[in-house]
PQR file with spaces between the fields and no chain letter, atoms N, CA, C, O and H, PARSE charges and radii, in Angstrom:
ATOM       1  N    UNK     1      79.085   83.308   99.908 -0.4000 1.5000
ATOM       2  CA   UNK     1      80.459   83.670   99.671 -0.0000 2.0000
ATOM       3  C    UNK     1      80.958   83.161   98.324  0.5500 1.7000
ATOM       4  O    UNK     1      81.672   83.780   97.534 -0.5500 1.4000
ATOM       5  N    UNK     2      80.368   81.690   98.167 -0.4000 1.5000
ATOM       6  CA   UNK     2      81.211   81.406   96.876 -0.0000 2.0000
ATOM       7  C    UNK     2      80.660   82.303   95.707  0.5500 1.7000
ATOM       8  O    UNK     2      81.320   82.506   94.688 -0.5500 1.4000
ATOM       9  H    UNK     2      79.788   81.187   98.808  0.4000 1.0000
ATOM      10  N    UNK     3      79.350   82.850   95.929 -0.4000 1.5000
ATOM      11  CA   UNK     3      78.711   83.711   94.504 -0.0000 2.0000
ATOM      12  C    UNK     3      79.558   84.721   94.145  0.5500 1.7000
ATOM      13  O    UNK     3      79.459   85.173   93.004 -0.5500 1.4000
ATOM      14  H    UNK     3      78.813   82.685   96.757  0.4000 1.0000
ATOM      15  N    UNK     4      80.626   85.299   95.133 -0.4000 1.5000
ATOM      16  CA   UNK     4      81.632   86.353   94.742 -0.0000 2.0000
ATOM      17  C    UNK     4      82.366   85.745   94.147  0.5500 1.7000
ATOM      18  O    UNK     4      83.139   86.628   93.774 -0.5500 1.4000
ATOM      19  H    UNK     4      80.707   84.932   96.060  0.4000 1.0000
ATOM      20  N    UNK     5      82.890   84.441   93.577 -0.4000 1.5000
ATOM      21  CA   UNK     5      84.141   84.453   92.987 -0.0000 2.0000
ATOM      22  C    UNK     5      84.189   84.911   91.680  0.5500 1.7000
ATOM      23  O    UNK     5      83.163   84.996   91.004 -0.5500 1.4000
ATOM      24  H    UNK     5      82.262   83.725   93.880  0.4000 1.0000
ATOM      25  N    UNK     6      85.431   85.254   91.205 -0.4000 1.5000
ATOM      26  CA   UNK     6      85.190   86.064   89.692 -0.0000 2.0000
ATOM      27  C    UNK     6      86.613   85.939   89.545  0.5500 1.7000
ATOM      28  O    UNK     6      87.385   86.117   90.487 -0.5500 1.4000
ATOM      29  H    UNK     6      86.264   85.185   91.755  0.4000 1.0000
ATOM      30  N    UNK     7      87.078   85.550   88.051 -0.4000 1.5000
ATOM      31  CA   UNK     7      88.238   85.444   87.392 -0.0000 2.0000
ATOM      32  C    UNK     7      88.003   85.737   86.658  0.5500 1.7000
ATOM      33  O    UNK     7      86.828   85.551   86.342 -0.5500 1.4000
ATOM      34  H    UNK     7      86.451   85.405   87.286  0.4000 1.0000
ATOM      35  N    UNK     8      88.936   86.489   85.685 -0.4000 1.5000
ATOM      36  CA   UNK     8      88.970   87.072   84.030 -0.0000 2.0000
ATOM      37  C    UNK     8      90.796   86.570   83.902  0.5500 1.7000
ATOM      38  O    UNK     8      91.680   86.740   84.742 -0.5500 1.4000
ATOM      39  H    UNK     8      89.890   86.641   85.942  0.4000 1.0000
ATOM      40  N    UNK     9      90.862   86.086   82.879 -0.4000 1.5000
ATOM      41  CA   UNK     9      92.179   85.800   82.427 -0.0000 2.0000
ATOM      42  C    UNK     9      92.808   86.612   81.824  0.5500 1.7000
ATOM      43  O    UNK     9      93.097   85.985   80.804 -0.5500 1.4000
ATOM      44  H    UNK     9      90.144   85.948   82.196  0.4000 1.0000
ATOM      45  N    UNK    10      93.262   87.646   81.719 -0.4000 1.5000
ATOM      46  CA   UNK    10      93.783   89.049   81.246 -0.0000 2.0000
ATOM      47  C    UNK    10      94.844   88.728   80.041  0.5500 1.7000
ATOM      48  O    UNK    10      95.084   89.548   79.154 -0.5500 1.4000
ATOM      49  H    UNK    10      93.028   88.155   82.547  0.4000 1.0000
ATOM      50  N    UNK    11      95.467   87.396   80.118 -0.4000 1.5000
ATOM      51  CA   UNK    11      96.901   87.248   79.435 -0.0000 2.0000
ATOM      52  C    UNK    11      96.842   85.609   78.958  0.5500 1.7000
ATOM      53  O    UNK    11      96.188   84.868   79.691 -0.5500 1.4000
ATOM      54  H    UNK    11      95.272   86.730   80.838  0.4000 1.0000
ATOM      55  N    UNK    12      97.335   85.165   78.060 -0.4000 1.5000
ATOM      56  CA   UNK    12      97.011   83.934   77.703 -0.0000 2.0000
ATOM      57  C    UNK    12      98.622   83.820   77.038  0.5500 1.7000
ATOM      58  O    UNK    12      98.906   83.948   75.847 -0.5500 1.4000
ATOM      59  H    UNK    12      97.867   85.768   77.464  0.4000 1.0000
ATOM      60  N    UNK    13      99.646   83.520   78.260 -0.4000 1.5000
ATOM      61  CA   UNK    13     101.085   83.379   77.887 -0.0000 2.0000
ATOM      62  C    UNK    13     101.579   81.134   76.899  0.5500 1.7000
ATOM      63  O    UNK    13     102.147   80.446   76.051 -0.5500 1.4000
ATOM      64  H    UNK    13      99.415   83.416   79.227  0.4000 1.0000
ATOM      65  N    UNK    14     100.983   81.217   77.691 -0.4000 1.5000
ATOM      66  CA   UNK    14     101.044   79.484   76.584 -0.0000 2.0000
ATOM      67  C    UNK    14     100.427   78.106   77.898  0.5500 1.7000
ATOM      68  O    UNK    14      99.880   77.968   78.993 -0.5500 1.4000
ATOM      69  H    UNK    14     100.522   81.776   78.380  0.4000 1.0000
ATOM      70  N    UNK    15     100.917   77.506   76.963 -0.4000 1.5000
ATOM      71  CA   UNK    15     100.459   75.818   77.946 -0.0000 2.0000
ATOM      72  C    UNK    15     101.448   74.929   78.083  0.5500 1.7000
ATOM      73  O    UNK    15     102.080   74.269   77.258 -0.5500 1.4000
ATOM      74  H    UNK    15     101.361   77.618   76.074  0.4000 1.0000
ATOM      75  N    UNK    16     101.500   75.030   79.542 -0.4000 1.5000
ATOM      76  CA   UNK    16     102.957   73.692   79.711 -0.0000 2.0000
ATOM      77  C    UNK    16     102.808   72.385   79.283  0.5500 1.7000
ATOM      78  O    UNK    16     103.744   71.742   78.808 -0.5500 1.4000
ATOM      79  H    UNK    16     100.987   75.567   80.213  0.4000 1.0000
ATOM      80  N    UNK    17     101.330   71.817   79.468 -0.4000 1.5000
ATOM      81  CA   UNK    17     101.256   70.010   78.596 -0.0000 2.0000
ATOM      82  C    UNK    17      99.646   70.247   78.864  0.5500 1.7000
ATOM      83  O    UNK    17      98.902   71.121   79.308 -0.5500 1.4000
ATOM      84  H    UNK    17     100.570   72.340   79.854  0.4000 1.0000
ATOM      85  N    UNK    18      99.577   68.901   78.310 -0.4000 1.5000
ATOM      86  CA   UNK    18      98.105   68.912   77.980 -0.0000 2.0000
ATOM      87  C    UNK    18      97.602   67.465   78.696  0.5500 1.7000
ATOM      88  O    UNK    18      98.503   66.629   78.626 -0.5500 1.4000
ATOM      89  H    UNK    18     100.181   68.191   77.950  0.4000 1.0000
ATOM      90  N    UNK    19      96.950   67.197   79.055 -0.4000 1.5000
ATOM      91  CA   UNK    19      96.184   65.971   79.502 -0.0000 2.0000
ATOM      92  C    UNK    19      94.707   65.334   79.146  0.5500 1.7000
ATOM      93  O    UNK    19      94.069   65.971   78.308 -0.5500 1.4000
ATOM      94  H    UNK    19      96.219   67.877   79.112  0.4000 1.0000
ATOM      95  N    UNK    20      94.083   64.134   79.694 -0.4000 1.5000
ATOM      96  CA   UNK    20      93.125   63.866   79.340 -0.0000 2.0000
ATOM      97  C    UNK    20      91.679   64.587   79.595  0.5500 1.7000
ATOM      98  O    UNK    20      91.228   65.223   80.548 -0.5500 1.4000
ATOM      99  H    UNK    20      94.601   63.617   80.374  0.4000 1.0000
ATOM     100  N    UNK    21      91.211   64.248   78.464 -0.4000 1.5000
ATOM     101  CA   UNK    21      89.945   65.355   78.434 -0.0000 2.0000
ATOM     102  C    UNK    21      90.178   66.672   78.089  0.5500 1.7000
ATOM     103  O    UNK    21      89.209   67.426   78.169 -0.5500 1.4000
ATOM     104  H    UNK    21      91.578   63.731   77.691  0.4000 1.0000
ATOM     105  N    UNK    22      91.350   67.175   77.686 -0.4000 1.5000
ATOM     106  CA   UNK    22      91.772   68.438   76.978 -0.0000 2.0000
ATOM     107  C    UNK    22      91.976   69.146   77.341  0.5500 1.7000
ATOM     108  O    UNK    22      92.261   70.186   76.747 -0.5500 1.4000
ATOM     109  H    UNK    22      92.138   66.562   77.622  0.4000 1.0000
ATOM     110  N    UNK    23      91.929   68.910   79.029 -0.4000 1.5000
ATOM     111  CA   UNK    23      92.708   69.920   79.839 -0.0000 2.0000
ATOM     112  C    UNK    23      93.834   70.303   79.941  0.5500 1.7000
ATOM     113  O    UNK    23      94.628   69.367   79.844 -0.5500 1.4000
ATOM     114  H    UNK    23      91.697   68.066   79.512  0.4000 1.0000
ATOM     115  N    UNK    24      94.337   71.352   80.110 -0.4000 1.5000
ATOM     116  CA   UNK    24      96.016   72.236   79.873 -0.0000 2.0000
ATOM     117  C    UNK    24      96.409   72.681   81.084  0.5500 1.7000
ATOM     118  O    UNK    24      95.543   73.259   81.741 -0.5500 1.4000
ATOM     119  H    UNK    24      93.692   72.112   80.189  0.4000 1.0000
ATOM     120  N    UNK    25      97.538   72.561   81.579 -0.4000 1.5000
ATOM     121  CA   UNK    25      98.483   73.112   82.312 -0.0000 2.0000
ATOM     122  C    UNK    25      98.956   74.471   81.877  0.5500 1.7000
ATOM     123  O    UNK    25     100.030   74.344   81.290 -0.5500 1.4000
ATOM     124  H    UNK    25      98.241   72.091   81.046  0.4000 1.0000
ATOM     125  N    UNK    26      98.518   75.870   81.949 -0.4000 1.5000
ATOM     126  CA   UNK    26      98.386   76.649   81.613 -0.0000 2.0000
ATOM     127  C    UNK    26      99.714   77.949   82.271  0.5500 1.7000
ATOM     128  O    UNK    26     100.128   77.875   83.428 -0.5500 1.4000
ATOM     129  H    UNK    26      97.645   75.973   82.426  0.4000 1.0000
ATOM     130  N    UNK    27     100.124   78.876   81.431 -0.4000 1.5000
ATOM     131  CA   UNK    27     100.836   80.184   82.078 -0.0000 2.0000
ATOM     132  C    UNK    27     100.018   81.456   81.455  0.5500 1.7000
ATOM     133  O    UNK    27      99.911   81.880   80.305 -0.5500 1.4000
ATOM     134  H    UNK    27      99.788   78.936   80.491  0.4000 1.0000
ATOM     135  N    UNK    28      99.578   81.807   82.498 -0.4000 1.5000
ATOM     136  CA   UNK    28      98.354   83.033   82.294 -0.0000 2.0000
ATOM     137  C    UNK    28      98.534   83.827   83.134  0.5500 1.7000
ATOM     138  O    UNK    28      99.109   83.484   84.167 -0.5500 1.4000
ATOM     139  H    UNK    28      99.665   81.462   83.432  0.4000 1.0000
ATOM     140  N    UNK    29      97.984   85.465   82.899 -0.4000 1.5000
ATOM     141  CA   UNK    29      98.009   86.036   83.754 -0.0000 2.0000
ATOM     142  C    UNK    29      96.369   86.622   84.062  0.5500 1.7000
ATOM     143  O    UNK    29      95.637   87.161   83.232 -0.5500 1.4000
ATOM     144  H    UNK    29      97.517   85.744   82.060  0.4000 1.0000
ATOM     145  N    UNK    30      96.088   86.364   85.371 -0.4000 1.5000
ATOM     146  CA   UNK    30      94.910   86.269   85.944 -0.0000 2.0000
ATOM     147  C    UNK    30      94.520   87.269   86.581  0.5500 1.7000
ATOM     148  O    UNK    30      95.439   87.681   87.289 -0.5500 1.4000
ATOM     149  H    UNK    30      96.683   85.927   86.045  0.4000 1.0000
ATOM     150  N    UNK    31      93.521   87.919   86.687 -0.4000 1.5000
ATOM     151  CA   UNK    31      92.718   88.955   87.905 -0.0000 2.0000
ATOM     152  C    UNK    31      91.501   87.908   88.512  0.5500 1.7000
ATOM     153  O    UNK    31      90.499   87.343   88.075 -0.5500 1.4000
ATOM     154  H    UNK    31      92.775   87.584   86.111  0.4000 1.0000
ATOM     155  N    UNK    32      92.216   88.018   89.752 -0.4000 1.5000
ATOM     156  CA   UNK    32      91.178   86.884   90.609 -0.0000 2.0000
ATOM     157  C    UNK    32      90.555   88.285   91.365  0.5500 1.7000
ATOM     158  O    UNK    32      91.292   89.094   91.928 -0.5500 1.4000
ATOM     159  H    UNK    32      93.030   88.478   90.107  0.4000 1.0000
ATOM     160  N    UNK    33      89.109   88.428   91.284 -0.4000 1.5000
ATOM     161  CA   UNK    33      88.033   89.117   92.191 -0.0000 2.0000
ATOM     162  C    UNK    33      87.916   90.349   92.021  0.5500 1.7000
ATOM     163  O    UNK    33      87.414   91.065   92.888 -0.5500 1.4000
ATOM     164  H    UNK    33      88.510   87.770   90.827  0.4000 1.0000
ATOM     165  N    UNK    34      88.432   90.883   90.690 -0.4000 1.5000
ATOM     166  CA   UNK    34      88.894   92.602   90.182 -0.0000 2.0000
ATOM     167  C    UNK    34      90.082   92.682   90.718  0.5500 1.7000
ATOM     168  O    UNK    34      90.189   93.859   91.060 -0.5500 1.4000
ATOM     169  H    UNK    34      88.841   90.302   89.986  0.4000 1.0000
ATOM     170  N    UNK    35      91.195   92.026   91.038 -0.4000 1.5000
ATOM     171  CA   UNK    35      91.851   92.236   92.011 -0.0000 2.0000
ATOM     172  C    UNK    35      93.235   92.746   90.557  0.5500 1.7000
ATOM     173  O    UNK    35      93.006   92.303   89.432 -0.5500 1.4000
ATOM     174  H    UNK    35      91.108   91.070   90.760  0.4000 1.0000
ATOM     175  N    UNK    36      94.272   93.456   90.723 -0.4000 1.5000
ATOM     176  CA   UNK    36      95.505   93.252   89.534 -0.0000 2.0000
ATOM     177  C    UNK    36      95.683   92.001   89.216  0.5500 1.7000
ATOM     178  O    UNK    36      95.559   91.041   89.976 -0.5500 1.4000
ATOM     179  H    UNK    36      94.458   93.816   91.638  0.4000 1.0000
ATOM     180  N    UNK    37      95.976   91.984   88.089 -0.4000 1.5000
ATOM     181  CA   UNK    37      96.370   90.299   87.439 -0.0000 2.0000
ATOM     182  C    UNK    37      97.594   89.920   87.776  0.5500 1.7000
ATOM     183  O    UNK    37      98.228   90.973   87.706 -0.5500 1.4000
ATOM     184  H    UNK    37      96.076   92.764   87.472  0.4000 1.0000
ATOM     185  N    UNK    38      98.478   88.915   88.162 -0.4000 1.5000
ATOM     186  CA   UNK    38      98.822   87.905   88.568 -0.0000 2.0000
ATOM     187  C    UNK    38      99.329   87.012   87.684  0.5500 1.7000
ATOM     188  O    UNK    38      98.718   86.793   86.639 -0.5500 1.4000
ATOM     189  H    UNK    38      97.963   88.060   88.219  0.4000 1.0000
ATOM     190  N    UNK    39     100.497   86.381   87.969 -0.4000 1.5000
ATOM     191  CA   UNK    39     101.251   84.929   86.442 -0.0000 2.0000
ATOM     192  C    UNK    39      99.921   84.390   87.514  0.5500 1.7000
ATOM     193  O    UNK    39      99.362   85.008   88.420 -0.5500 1.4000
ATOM     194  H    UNK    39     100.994   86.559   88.818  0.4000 1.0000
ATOM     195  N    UNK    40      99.682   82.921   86.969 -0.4000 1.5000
ATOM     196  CA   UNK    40      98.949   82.202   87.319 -0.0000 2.0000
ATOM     197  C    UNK    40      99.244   80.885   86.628  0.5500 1.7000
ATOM     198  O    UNK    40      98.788   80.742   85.494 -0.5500 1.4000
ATOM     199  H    UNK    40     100.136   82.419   86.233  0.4000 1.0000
ATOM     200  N    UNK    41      99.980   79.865   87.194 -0.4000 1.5000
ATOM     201  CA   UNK    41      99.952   78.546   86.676 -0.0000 2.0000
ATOM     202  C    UNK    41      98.983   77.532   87.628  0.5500 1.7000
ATOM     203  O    UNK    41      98.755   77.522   88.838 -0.5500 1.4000
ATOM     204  H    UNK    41     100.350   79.981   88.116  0.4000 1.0000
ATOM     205  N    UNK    42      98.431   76.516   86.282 -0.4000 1.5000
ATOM     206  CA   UNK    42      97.389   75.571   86.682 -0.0000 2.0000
ATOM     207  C    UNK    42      96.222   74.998   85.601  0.5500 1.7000
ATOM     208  O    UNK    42      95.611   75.732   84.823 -0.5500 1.4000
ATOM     209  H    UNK    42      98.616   76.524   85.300  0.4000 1.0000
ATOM     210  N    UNK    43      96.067   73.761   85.695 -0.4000 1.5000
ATOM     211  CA   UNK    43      95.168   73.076   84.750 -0.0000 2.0000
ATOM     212  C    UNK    43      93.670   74.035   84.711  0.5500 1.7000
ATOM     213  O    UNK    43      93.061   74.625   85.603 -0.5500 1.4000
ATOM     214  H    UNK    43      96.564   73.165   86.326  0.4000 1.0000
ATOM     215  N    UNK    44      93.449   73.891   83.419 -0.4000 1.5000
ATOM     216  CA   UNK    44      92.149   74.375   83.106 -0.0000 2.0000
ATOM     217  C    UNK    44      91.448   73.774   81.972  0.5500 1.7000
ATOM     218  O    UNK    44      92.089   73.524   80.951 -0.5500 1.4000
ATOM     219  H    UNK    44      93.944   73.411   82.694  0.4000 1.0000
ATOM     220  N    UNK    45      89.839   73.443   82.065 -0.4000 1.5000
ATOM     221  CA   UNK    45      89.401   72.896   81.105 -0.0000 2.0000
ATOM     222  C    UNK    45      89.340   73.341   79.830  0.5500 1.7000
ATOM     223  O    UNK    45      90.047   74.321   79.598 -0.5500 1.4000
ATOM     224  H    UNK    45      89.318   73.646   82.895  0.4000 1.0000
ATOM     225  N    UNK    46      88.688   72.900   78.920 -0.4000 1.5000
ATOM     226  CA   UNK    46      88.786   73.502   77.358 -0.0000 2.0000
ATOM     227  C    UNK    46      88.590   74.427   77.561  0.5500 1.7000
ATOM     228  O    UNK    46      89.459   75.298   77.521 -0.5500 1.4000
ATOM     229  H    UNK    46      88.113   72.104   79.109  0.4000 1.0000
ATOM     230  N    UNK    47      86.929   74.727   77.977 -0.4000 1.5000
ATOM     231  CA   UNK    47      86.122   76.532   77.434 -0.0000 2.0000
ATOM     232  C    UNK    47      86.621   77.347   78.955  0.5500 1.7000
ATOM     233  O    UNK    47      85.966   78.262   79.452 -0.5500 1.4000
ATOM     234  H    UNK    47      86.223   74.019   78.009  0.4000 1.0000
ATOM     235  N    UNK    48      87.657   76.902   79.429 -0.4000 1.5000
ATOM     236  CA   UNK    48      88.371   77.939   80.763 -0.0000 2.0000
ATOM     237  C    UNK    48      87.083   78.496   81.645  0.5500 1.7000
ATOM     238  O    UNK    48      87.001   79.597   82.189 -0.5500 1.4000
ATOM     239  H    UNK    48      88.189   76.158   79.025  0.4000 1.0000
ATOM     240  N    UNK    49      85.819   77.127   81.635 -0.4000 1.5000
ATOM     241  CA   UNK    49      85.330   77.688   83.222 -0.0000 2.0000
ATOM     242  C    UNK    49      85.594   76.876   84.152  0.5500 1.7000
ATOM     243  O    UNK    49      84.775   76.863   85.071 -0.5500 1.4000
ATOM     244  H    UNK    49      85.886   76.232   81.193  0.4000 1.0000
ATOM     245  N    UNK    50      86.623   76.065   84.242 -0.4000 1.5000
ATOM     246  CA   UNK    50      86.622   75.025   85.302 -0.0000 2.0000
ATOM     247  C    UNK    50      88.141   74.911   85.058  0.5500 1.7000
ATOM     248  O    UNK    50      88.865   74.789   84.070 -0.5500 1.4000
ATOM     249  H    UNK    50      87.289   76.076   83.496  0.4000 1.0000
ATOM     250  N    UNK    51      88.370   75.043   86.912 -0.4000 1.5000
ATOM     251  CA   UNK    51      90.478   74.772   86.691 -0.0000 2.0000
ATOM     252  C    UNK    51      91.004   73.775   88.461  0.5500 1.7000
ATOM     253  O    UNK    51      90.462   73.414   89.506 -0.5500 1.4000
ATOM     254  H    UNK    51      87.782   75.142   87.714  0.4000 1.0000
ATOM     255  N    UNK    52      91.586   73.758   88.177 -0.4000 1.5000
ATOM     256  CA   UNK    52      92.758   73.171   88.766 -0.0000 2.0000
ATOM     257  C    UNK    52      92.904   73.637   90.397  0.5500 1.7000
ATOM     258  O    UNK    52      92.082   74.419   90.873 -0.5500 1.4000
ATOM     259  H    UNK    52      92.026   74.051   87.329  0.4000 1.0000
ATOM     260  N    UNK    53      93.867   73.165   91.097 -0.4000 1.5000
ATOM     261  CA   UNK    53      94.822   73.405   91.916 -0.0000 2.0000
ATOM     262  C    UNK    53      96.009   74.188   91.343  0.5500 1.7000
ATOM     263  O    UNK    53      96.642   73.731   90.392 -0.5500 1.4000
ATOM     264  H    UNK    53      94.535   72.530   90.710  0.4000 1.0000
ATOM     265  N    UNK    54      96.318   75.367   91.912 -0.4000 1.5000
ATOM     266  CA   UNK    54      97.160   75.958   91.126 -0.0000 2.0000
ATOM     267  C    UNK    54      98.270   76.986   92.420  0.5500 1.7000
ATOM     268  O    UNK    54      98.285   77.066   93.648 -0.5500 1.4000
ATOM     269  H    UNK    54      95.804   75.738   92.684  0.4000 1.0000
ATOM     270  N    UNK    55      99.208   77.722   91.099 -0.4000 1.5000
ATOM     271  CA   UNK    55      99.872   78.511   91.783 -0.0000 2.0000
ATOM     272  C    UNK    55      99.713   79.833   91.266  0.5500 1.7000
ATOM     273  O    UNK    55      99.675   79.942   90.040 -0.5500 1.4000
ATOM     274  H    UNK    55      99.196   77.657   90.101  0.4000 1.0000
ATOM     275  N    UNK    56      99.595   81.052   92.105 -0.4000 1.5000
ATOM     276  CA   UNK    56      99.445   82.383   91.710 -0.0000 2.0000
ATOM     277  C    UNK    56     100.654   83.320   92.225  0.5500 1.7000
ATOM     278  O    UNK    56     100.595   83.613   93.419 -0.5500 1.4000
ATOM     279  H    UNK    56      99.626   80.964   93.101  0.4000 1.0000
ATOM     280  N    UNK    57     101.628   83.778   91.564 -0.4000 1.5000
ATOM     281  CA   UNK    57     102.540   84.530   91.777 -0.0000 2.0000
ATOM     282  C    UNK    57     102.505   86.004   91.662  0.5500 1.7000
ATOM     283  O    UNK    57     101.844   86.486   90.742 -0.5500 1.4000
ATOM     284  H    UNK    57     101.676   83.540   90.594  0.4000 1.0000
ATOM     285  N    UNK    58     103.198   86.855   92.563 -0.4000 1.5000
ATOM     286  CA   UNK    58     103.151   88.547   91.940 -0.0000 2.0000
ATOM     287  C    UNK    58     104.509   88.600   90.825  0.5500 1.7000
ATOM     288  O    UNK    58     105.051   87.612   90.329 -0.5500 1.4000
ATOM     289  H    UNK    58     103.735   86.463   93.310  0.4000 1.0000
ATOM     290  N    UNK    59     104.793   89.717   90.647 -0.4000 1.5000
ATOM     291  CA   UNK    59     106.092   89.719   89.593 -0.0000 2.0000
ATOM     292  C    UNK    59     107.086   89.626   90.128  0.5500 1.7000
ATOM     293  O    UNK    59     108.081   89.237   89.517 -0.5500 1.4000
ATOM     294  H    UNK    59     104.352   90.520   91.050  0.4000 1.0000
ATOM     295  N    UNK    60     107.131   90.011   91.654 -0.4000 1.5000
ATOM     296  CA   UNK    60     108.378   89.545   91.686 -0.0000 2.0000
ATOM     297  C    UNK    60     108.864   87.804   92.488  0.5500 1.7000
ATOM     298  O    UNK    60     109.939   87.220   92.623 -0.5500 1.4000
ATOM     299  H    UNK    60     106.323   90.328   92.151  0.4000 1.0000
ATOM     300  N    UNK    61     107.821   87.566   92.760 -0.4000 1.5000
ATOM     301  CA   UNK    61     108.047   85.986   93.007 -0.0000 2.0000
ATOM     302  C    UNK    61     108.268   85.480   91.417  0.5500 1.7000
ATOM     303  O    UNK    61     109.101   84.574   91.426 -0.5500 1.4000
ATOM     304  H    UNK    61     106.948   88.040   92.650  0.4000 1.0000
ATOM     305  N    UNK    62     107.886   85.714   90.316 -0.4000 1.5000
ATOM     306  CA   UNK    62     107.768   84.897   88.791 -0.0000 2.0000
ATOM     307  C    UNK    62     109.071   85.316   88.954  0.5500 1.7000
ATOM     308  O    UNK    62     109.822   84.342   88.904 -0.5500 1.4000
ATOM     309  H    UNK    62     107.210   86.450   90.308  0.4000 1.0000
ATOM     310  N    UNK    63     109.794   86.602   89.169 -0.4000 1.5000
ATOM     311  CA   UNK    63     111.253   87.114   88.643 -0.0000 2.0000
ATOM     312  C    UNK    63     112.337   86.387   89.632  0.5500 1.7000
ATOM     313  O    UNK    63     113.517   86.243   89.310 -0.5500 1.4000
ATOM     314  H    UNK    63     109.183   87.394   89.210  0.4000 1.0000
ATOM     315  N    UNK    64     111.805   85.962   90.837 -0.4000 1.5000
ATOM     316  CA   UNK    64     113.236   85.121   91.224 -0.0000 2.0000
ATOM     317  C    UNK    64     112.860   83.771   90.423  0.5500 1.7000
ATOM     318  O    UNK    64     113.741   83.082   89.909 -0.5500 1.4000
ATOM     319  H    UNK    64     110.847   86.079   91.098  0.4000 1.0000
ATOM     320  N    UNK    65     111.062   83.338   90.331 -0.4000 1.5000
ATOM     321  CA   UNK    65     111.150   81.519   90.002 -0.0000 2.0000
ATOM     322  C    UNK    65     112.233   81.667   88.074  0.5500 1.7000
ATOM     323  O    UNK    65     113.033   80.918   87.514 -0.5500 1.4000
ATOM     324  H    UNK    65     110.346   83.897   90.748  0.4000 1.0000
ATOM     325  N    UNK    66     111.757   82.724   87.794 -0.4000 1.5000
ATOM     326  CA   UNK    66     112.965   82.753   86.234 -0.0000 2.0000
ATOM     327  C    UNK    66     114.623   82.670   86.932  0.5500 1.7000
ATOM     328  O    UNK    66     115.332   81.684   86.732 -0.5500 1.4000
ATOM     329  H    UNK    66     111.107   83.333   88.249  0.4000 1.0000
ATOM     330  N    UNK    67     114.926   83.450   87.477 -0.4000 1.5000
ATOM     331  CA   UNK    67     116.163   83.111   87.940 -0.0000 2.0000
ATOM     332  C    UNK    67     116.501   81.986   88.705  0.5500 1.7000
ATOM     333  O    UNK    67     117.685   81.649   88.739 -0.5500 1.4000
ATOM     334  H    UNK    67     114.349   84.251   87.639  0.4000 1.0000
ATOM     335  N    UNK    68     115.542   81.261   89.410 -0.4000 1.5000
ATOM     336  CA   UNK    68     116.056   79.738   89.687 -0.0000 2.0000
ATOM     337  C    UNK    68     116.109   78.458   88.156  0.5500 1.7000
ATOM     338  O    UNK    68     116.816   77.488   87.882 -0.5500 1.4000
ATOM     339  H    UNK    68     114.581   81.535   89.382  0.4000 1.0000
ATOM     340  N    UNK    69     115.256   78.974   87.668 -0.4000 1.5000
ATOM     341  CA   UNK    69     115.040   78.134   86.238 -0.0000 2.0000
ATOM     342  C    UNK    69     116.364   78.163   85.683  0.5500 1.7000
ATOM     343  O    UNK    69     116.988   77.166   85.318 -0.5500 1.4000
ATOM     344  H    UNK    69     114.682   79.762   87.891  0.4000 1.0000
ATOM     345  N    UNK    70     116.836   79.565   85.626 -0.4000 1.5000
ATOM     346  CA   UNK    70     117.570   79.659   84.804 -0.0000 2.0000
ATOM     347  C    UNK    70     119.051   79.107   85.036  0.5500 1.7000
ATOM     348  O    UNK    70     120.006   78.985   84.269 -0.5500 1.4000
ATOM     349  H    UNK    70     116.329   80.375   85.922  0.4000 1.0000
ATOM     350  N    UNK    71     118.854   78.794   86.516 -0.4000 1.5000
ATOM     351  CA   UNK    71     120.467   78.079   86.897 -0.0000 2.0000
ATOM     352  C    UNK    71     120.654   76.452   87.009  0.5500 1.7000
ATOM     353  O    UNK    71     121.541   75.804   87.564 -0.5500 1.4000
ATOM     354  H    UNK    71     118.077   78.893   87.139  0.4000 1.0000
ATOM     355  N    UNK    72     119.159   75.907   86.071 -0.4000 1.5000
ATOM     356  CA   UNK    72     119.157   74.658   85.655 -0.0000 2.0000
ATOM     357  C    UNK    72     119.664   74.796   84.434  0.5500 1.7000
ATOM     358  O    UNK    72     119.464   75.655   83.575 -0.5500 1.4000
ATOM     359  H    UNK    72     118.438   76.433   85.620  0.4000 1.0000
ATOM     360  N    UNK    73     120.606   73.487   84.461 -0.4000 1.5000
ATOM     361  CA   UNK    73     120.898   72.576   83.199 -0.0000 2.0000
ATOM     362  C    UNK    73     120.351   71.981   82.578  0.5500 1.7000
ATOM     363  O    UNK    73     120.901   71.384   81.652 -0.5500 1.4000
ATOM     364  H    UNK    73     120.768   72.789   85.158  0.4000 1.0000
């Protein structure tokens, strides 16, 4: 099962911080398994084959998390 996994990063929107060993907290948009791509936040190593615990949103979950952002001060 795990030999199916497959990610391609389709979108390379920026990096929220950076940490040790040069890993990034990343905003990307992802196709996990051929599947449509996806926002995708979560640490990833330098050469992006090794990542994180993360979160994967459709557009319209990213479009309310912008409208909660946006009613911070």
């Amino acid at each position: 099962m795990a030999d199916d996994f497959s990610f391609e990063i389709t979108e390379k929107l920026g990096v929220l911080s950076e940490g040790k060993g040069g890993w990034t907290v990343e905003l990307n948009k992802v196709s996990w398994g051929g599947r449509p791509s996806k926002w995708d936040i979560r640490p990833w190593s330098p050469d992006h084959q090794k990542m994180g615990k993360g979160i994967t949103l459709t557009d319209d979950e990213i479009a309310s998390l912008k409208s909660l952002l946006e009613k911070i001060s």
